[in-house]
N, C-alpha and C positions, 0 to 999 in steps of 0.2 A: 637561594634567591640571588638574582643579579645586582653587584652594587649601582649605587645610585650616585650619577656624574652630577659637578658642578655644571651650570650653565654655562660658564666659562671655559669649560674645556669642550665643548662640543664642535665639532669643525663649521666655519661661516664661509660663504661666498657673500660677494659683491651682487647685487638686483641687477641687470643687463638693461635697463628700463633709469631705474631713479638712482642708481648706482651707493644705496646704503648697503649695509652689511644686513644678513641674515644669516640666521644658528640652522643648524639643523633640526629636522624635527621628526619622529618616529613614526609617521606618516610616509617622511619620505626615504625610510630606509631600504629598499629595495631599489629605487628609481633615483635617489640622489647626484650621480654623475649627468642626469639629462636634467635636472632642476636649476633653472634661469632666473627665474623672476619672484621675486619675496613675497606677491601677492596677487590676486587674481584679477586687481583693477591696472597694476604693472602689465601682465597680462594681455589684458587685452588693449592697453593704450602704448603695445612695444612697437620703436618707431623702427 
C-alpha cells in the first residue's frame, strides 16, 4: 500500500487569476504541469 503524504508536502502553484496558492490534487495528476487556476470560477473569470 502506498504511504500517505502530509498535506504539507504536496507540490502548490500560485491561481493565475486570484493569485492564492493551491496544493495539488489526485485529480490532477496526469495533467498537473497544464493546471492554472485553483478553481473553475478562476477559470472562467481569467483576465
Amino acid at each position: 500500500m502506498a504511504k500517505m503524504r502530509k498535506k504539507g508536502d504536496l507540490p502548490s502553484k500560485d491561481c493565475a487569476t486570484c493569485g492564492k496558492p493551491f496544493a495539488w490534487r489526485k485529480k490532477w495528476a496526469k495533467v498537473w504541469e497544464e493546471v492554472r487556476y485553483c478553481s473553475e470560477r478562476c477559470r472562467i473569470n481569467k483576465t
